[in-house]
N, C-alpha and C positions, 0 to 999 in steps of 0.2 A: 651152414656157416663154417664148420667145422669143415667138411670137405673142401668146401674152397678156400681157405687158408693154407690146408694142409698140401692142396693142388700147387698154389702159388708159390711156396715159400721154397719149391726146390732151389736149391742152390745154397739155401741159406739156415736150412733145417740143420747144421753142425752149431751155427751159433745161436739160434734158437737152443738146442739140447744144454750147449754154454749155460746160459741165461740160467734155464730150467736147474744146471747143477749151481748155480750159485744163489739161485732166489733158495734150494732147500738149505743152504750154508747161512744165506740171514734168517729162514724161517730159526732154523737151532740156534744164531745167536739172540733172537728174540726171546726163546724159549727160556733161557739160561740168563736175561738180563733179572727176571724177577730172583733167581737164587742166591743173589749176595744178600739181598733186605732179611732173607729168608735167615739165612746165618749169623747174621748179626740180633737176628732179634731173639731166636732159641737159645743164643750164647747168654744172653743178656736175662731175659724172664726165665728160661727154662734151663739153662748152663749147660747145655747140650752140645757136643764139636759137631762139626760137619763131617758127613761123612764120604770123603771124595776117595777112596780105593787107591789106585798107585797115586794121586794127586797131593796125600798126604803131606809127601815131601816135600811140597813147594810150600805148603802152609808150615810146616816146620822150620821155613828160613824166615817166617815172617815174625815167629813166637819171640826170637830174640829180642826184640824192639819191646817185648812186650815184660809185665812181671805176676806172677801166680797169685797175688795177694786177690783176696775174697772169691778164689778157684775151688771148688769141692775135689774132693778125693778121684772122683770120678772123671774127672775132667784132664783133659791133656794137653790142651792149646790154648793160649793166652787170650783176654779178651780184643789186646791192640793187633793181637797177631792176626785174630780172626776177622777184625775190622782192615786192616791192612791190605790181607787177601782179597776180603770181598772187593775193596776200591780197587786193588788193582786187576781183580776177573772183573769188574764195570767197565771200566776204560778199553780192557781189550777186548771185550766183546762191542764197547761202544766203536772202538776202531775197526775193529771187523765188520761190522755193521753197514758200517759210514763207505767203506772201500767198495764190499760189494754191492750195495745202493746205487753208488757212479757206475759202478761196468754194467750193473741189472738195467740203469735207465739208459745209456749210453747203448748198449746192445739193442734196446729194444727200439731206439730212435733210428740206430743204422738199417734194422730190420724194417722200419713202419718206414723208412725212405727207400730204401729200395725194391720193397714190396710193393710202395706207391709208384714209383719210376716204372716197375716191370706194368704192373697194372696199367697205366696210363700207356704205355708205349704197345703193349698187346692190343689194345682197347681201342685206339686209331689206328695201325695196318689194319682191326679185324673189320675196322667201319671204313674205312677206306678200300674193302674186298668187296663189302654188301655191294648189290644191284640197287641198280638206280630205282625199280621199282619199291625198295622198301625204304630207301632214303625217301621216294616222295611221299609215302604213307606218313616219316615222322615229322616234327614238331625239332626247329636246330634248338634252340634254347634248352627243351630238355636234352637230344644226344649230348648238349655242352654241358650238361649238370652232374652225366653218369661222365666223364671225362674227367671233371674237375671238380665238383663237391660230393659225388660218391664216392672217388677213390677219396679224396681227403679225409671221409668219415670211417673210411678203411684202416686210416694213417693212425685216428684218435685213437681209436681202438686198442690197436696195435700196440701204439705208446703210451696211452696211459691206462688200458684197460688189461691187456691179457698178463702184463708181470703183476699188477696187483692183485688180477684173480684169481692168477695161480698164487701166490703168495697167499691169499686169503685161505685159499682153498689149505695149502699145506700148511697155516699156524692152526685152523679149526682140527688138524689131526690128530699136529705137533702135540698142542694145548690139551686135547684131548686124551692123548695117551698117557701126557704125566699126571695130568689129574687122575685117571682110574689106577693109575698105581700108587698117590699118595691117599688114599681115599675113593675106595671105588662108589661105597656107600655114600659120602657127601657130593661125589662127582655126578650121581644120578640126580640126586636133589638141585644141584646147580643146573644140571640141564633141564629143568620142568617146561620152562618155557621156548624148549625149541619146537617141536612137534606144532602148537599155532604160529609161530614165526615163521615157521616152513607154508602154511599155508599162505600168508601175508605175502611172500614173497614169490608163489607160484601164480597169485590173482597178479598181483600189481605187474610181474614181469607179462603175463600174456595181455594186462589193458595198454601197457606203457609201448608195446610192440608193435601193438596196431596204431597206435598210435602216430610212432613214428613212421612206419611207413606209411601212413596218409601225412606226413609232413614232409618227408621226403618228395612225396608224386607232387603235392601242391608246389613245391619250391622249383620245381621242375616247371609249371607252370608259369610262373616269378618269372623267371629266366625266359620263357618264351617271349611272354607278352613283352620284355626289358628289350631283349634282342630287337624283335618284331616294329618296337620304337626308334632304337638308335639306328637300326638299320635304315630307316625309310625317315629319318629327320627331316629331309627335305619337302618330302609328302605331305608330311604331318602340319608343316609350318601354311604351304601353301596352301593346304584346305582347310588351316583354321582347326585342326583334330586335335587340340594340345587336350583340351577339356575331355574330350570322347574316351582318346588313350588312357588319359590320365583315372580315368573311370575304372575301366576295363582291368587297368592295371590294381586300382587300389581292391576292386573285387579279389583278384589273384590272391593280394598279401593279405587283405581281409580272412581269407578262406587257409592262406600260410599259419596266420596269426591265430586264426579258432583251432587247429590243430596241433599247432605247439603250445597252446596255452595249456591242450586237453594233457597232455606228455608231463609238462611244466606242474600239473597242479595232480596229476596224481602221483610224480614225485614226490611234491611236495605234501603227500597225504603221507606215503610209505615212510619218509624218516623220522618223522613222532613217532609213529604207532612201531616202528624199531626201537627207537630211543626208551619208551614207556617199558617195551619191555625187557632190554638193558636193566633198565631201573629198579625190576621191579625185581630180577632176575638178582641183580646185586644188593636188595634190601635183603632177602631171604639168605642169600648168604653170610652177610654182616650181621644181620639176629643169632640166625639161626647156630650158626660158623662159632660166634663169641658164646652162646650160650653153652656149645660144648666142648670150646678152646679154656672155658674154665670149669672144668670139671663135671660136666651134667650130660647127659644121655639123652636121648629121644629115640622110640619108637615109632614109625610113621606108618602106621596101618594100612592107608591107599597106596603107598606106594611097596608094601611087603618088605620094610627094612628098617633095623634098628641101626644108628651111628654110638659106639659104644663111649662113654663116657672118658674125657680125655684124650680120646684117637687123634681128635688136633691140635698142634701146638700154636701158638701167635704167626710165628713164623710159617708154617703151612698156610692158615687162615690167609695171611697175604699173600701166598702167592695164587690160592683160590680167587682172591678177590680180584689181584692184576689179571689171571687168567682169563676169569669171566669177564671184567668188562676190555678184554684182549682179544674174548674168543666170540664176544658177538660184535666187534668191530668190524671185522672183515665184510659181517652180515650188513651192520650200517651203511658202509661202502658201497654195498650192493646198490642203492638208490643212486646214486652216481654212474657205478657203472653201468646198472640197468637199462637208462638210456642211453651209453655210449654203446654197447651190444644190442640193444635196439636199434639205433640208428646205423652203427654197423650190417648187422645183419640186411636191415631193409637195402644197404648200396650192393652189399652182395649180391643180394634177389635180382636189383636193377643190372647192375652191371653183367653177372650170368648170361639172363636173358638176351645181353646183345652177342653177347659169344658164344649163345647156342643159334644164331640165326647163321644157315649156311651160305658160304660166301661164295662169288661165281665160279664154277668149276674152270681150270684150266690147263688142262690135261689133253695135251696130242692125240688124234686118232693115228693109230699106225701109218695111213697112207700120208700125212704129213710129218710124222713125228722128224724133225731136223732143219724144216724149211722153215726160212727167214724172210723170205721175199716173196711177192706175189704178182704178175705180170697185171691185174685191175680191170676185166671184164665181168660187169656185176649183171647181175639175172635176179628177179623177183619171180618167184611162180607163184600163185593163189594164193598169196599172203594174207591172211585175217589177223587181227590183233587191235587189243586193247587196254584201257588201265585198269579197270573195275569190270569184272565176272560178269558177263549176259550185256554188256553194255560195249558192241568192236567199233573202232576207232576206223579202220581199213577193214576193208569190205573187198576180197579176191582179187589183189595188184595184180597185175602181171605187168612187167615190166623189164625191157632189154638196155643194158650202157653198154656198148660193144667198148674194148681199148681205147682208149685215145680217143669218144667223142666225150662233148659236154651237153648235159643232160639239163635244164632248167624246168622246175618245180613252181606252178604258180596255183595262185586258186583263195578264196575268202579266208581268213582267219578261224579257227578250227578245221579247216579241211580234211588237217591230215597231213599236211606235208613234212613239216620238221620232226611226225612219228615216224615216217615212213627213214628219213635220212638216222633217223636215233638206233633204227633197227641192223643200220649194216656194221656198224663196230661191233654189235651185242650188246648194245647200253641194256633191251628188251630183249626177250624171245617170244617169238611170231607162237599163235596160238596153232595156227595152222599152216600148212604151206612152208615151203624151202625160199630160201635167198642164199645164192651161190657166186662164189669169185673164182675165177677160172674153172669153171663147170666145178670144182666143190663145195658140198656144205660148207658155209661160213661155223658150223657149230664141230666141223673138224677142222678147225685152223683153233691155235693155240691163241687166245684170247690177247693175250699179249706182242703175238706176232702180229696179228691181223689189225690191232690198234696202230701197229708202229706203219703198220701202212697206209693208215690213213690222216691226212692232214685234216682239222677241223679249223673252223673260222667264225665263229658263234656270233650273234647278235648283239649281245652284251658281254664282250670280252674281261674277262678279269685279268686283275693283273695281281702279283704277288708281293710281299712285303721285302724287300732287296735292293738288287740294282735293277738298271736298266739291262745292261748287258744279260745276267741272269735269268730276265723275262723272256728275252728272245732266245736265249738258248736254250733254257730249260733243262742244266742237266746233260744235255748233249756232250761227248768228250771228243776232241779234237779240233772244234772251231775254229780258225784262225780271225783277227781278226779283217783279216782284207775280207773273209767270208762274209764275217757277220756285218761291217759295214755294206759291204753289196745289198743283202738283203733289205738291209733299213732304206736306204737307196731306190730299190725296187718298191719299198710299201712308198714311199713318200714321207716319210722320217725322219730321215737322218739328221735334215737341219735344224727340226725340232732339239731332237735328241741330243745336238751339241751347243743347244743354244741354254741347256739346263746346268747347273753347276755342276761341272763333273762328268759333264758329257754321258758315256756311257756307263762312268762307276756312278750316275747320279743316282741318289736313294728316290725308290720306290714305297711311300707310304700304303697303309692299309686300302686293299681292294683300288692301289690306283690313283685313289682321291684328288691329289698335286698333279693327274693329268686328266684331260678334256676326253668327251667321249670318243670324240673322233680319233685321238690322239691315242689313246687306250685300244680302236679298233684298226690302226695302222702298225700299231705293236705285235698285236694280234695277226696280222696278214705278212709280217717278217717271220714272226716264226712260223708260217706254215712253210713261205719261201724256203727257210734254214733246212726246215726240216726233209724236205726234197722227196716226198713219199708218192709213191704213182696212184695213190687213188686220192682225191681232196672235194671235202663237202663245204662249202659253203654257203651259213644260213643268214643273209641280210649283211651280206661282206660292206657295203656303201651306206649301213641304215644313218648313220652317222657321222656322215662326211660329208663338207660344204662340195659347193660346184665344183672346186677348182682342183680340191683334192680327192674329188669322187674323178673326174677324168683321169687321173697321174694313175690313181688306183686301178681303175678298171684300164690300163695300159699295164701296167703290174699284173695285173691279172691273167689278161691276154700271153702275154710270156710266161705266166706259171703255170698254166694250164695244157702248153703246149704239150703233148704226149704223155698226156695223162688222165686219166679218167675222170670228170669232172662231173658232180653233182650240186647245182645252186638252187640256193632259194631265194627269191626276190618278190617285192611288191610293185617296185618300179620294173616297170614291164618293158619302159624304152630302153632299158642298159641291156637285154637280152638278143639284140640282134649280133651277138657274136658266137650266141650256142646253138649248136647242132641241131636240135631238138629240145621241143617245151611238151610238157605233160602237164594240164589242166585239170584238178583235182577238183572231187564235189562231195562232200559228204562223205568221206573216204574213198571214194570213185572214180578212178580215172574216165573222163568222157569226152576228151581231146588231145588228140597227139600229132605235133607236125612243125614245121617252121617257123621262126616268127611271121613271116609273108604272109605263108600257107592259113595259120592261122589267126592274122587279120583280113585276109580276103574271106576264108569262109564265115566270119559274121555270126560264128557261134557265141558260148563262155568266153573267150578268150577276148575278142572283138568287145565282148558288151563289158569286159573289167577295165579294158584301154580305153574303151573311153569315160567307163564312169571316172577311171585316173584323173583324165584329160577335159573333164569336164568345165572345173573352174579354171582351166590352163589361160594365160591370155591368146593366145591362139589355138584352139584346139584343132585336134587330127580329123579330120573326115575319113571316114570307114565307110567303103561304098558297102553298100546293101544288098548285097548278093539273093538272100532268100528271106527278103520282105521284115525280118524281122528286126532290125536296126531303125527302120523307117518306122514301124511302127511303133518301136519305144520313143524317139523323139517325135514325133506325134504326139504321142501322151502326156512327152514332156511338155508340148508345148502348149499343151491346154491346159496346164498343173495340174493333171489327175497322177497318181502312181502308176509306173506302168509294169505292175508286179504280173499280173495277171497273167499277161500278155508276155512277161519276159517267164515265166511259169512252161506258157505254151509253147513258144520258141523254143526254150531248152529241150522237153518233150519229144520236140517233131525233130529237132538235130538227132538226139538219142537214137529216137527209134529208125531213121535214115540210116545213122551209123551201123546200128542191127542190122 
C-alpha cells in the first residue's frame, strides 16, 4: 500500500511533504494546549511561576494587570498575570490550531482528488491497451468497480485517513516525549496498558483486512450482476426474468452484506475493548497520580521503580491525565481508520493487478518502422487459434484476398468465421501459423497503423454518447462537411439523420438507444465510408435492415468496396452474388471455395445452407443435383425422417473428392 501511494503521488509529493510539516506544527500546538491549565493550577495550589526561558517577558507584561497580595517571597509573577498568559497562549495555540487544520484538510482533499483523477485516468488508457482476449475473460461490472469504487476508497483514505494517521502517529511521540521528561517514572506507569493494546490492535487490523477485501470482491460482484440487468432490460422483461434476476442479484448483496457485517462488527468489537482500556489506563493515573500529587510515594516492585513523594504537582497531574487520554485517542481512532486502510489497501491490491496486466505491444519492426499505409493483400498460412488452451477454434486456414477482390465468409454459427476476420487487426494472435498483408507479418506492422487500415462494420454497431456528426467521424480531423454528408448519403442516412432535432449536432444518448438498430448499423456503414481505408471487414453489414434499405446498402456497398480488399460475413447468402469469392467454413475448416454459381451448382455445404435459408421462402430456389446428394436430403425431407445422416455422408464424400 505504501508503495503505491508513494508510486502514484509523483507530482504531488511537495504538498504531501506541506501537509507532513504542518500536521507536526498542529501535533506541537496540541502538545502545548494542556500547558496553560498546567500553570494556572501550580500558581494557584502550589504558587509555583511557569517556567518558560526567553518567554518570560511576555509573561512580565501580563503581571501589570495583575497585584502581589497572598504572593510568597518566592514567587515573581502575579496570579492575573499568570492567568492572562495562559488565556492568551490558549487562544493562540487555539488559532493556530484551527488555521492549520483547513490547509492539513484542504491539502489532503486536493491530494485524494487528484491522486483519484490520475488513478482513474491511468486505469482506463491501461484497460483500453489490454487484449481483447483478457477483457473477455473479465466480468464489466467488476472492471467498472476497480474504476469507480476502488479508486473512491483510495480517495477516503487519502482524505480522511493518512493526515489523521500521521497526526496520530506524531501526538503518540509528541505526548510521549513530554511525559518522560516530566515524569519519567509516572510516564511508565501511564503506559501499562499499551503492550496488550498493541496486541488488540495487530488481531483486529489483520481480521478487519480480510475482511474488507472479501467486501470489496463481493461488491464487485453487486455491480456485475446490476450491470448484467440494466444492460439486457429488455430481455429480462420479455422472458418474464424480473424474479430470476432479482434472485441472483439479492444472492450477490446477501454475500456483500455477510462480509460487511463481518468488517462492521469487529469494528464494532475493537472500540470498547480500546475505550476499557483508556479507562482503565486513566483510572490509574487519577489514583494513583493524586495520591502522590499530595505528598506520598510508591514503590512499585513489578515494575522496578519508586515515584518519589511529591514529584508531581496538580498541575503536572493534569496534563498526565489530558495526555493519556490524548495519547490513546489517536489508538481509538484507529478503529475507524482501520477499515478505511483496509478497504484502501484491498482497492490498491484490485487496482495493481490491472496495471500489472501487460498491454498489446506496439512497437515497429524495423522493416516497417515509418509506414503508414498498407496497399491490402491479406494471406492466411496454417492459421490454428483459439480462446481457451487445448481447445483451437481454427484448425490450419490457409487462405489468399489478392488486392482489390472481395472475399465472403459463410458457414453455421460457431464455425469460425468472425474469429478468423478478429485475427487480422490483432484483436488475437494466431497460436500458430502467420497472416500477412502485403507479403508482411501483420505482427510487424505497428498495431496502430494496421488498424487504421482497416474499416470494420460489426453486427451490432454501437454508438457513442455525443452527436451525430461525432459518431461518423470519430475523431477524424479535417472532415468537411460536404464529406461527411456524402458518406451518410451513401449508407442510406442522411434523411434519417436530418429528420432528428439537430440534424447532425442531434444528441446521441447511451449506446444509441433514441435510434433503431438499422439506423445504428447505417451509422456504422458511414463511418467506415468516411473513413476510406483499403482493407474493410464486414461482419452482418444488412443484419439489421429492412428490404428497402438492405438494397440502398448493399448499392453503398458495391461503391465502397470497389478497390479495396474486402472481407464479409453474411448469413444471407443471396446478397453474395457480388463477391469474388466465398469460403465455406466447418468446424474451423475451410471445405469449400469458389463462386457463388460455382458453388450452388456443385451441391456441396454451401448448396445445402441456401437452401435450408430458402427453405420456408414462398418460392424457393431449386438447386439442381449435381452429385445425388441434394436429392437425397429432400427425399428425407419428404418422408419427415432427418436427413442428418445422409447430409453426414454427403459432406464426407465432397471432402474427400476435394482431397
Amino acid at each position: 500500500m505504501t508503495r503505491f501511494l508513494y508510486r502514484n503521488l509523483e507530482g504531488q509529493r511537495r504538498l504531501v511533504v506541506i501537509a507532513v510539516g504542518l500536521t507536526v506544527l498542529g501535533v506541537g500546538t496540541d502538545i502545548l494546549s494542556a500547558f496553560p491549565l498546567k500553570f494556572i493550577l501550580d500558581k494557584i495550589v502550589h504558587h509555583l511561576d511557569p517556567q518558560l526561558g526567553p518567554f518570560n517577558t511576555v509573561l512580565t507584561f501580563f503581571d501589570q494587570f495583575g497585584t502581589r497580595n497572598g504572593l510568597t517571597d518566592t514567587e515573581t509573577h502575579t496570579e492575573l498575570g499568570v492567568i492572562l498568559f495562559s488565556g492568551a497562549m490558549l487562544l493562540l495555540v487555539g488559532a493556530i490550531g484551527a488555521v492549520v487544520a483547513y490547509v492539513q484538510l484542504a491539502a489532503a482533499a486536493k491530494v485524494a482528488q487528484d491522486l483519484g483523477a490520475k488513478l482513474r485516468k491511468r486505469l482506463f488508457v491501461h484497460l483500453e491497451h489490454l487484449s481483447l482476449a483478457w477483457h473477455g475473460k473479465q466480468r464489466v461490472g467488476d472492471v467498472v468497480q476497480r474504476v469507480i469504487g476502488n479508486v473512491t476508497d483510495i480517495e477516503k483514505l487519502v482524505t480522511d485517513g493518512l493526515v489523521d494517521l500521521l497526526s496520530g502517529l506524531l501526538t503518540l511521540v509528541g505526548f510521549l516525549a513530554v511525559m518522560l521528561v516530566l515524569s519519567w517514572q509516572f510516564s511508565l506507569l501511564s503506559m501499562v496498558m499499551v503492550p496488550p493494546l498493541a496486541v488488540v490492535i495487530i488481531a483486529y487490523t489483520r481480521w478487519i483486512k480480510r475482511a474488507s477485501r472479501q467486501t470489496a470482491k463481493s461488491l464487485g460482484e453487486v455491480a456485475e450482476v446490476a450491470n448484467e440487468g440494466i444492460g439486457a432490460i429488455t430481455e429480462l422483461k420479455a422472458f418474464t426474468l424480473e424474479g430470476w434476476l432479482a434472485h441472483k442479484f439479492f444472492q450477490r448483496v446477501e454475500r456483500k452484506r455477510r462480509y460487511g457485517w463481518i468488517a462492521g462488527r469487529r469494528q464494532a468489537e475493537f472500540d470498547p475493548l480500546v475505550l476499557m482500556m483508556v479507562t482503565l489506563s486513566s483510572v490509574a493515573i487519577i489514583t494513583v497520580g493524586a495520591w502522590i500529587a499530595f505528598g506520598h510515594g510508591h514503590r512499585y516492585s513489578v515494575l522496578f521503580l519508586t515515584i518519589p513523594a511529591g514529584s508531581l504537582t496538580v498541575g503536572t497531574l493534569t496534563v498526565f491525565l489530558s495526555y493519556s487520554r490524548s495519547l490513546y485517542s489517536p489508538l481509538r481512532a484507529l478503529s475507524k481508520l482501520l477499515l478505511l486502510a483496509s478497504m484502501g489497501a484491498s482497492a490498491a491490491e484490485r487496482i495493481q493487478e490491472v496495471l500489472d496486466q501487460p498491454v498489446e505491444e506496439s512497437l515497429p519492426a524495423p522493416r516497417t518502422r515509418g509506414r503508414t499505409t498498407v496497399r491490402g493483400s491479406i494471406a492466411y498460412n496454417n492459421v490454428v487459434f483459439g480462446y481457451d488452451e487445448g481447445r483451437p477454434v481454427l484448425h490450419g486456414i490457409d487462405l489468399e484476398v489478392p488486392f482489390g477482390k472481395r472475399l465472403a465468409l459463410v458457414g453455421l454459427s460457431g464455425s469460425g468465421k468472425t474469429t478468423l476476420v478478429r485475427l487480422l487487426p490483432r484483436f488475437y494472435e494466431p497460436w500458430s501459423g502467420t497472416i500477412t498483408i502485403d507479403g508482411v507479418d501483420i505482427r510487424e506492422h505497428p498495431r496502430e497503423v494496421l488498424r487504421r487500415n482497416i474499416s470494420i462494420v460489426l453486427q451490432d454497431s454501437i454508438l457513442f454518447e455525443g452527436t451525430v456528426r461525432e459518431n461518423i467521424v470519430l475523431n477524424r480531423r479535417g472532415v468537411t462537411d460536404r464529406q461527411l454528408v456524402a458518406a451518410a448519403k451513401q449508407a442510406c442516412i442522411h434523411d434519417t439523420i436530418m429528420r432528428q432535432p439537430g440534424g447532425y449536432e442531434a444528441t446521441v444518448r447511451e449506446l444509441g438507444k433514441n435510434f433503431s438498430s438499422g439506423e445504428r448499423q447505417r451509422i456504422a456503414i458511414a463511418r467506415a465510408i468516411l473513413r476510406d481505408a483499403p482493407m474493410l471487414i464486414l461482419d452482418e453489414p444488412t443484419a439489421n435492415l429492412d428490404v428497402e434499405a438492405e438494397a440502398e446498402v448493399m448499392r453503398a456497398v458495391e461503391r465502397l468496396t470497389a478497390g479495396r480488399t474486402v472481407i464479409v460475413i453474411s448469413h444471407r447468402l443471396s446478397t453474395l452474388g457480388h463477391v469474388d469469392e466465398i469460403a465455406v467454413l466447418e468446424a474451423g475448416r475451410i471445405v469449400e471455395r469458389g463462386t457463388y454459381q460455382e458453388l450452388k451448382r456443385l451441391g456441396g455445404s454451401f448448396a445445402h445452407l441456401l437452401t435450408e435459408q430458402n427453405r420456408y421462402a414462398a418460392e424457393p430456389i431449386m438447386l439442381p443435383a449435381l452429385n445425388g446428394r441434394a436429392a437425397a436430403v429432400n427425399g428425407a425431407r419428404a418422408n419427415g425422417s432427418k436427413p442428418r445422416s445422409v447430409e453426414l455422408q454427403g459432406r464426407r464424400a465432397a471432402a474427400e473428392k476435394r482431397r
